[in-house]
C-alpha positions in Angstrom: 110.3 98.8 93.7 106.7 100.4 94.3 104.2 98.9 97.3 100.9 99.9 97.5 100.3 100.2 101.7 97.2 97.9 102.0 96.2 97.6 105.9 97.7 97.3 109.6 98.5 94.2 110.6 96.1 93.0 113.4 93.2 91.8 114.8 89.6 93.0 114.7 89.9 94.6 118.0 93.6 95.8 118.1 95.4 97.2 115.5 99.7 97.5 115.2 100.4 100.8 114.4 103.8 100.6 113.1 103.4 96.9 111.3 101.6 96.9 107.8 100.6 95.3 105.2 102.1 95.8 101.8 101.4 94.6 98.1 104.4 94.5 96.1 104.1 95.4 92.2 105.4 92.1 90.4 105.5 90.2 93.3 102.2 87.2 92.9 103.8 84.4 95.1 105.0 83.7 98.5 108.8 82.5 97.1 109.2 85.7 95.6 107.9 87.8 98.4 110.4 85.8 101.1 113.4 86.9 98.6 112.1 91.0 99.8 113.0 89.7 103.8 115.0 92.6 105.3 114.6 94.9 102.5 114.5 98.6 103.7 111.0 100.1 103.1 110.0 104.1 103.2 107.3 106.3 102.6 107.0 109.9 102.0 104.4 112.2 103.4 102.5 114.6 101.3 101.8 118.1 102.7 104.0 120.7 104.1 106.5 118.7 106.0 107.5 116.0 103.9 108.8 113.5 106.4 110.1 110.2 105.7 109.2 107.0 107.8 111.4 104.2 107.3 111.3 100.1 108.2 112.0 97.1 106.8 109.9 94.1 105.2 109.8 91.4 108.3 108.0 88.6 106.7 105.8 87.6 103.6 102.4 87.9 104.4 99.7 85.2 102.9 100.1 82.9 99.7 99.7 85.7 97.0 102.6 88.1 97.6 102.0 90.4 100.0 104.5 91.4 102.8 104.2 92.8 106.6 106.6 95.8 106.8 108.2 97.2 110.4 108.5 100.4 110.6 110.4 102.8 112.8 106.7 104.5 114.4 103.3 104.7 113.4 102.0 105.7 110.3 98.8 107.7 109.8 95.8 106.1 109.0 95.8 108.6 105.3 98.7 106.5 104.5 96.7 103.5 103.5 96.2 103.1 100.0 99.3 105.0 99.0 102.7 104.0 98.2 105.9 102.9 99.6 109.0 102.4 98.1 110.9 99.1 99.0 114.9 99.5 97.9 
């Protein structure tokens, strides 16, 4: 299942590096989204290294479908706006 990485979670001040947000294709309500709890989530870097940063989906996130994702560290700040896979 794709996710399209849309923000960190936080405030305006402070921002978690390693919790994000993440918009699930398919996914438009907040019963659906709680049935993707404790999912495993990963994304893939692009460039020469290709590493792979894991989580899981924590919580849904909102009325409309969106999740907040754990992951194991912090992603970059490119990674917004690309996607994730959720398995």
């Amino acid at each position: 299942m794709q996710a399209i990485i849309a923000h960190f979670r936080g405030s305006r001040d402070i921002k978690k590096g390693n919790h994000l947000i993440l918009h699930v294709e398919g996914v438009d309500s907040k019963e659906k989204a709680k049935a993707l709890v404790g999912k495993k989530v990963s994304w893939k870097s692009e460039g020469k290294k290709n590493t792979v940063i894991t989580g899981a989906v924590a919580a849904p996130h909102g009325n409309s479908g969106a999740v907040r994702a754990i992951f194991e560290r912090g992603l970059p700040g490119q990674a917004l706006g690309q996607e994730a896979v959720i398995e």
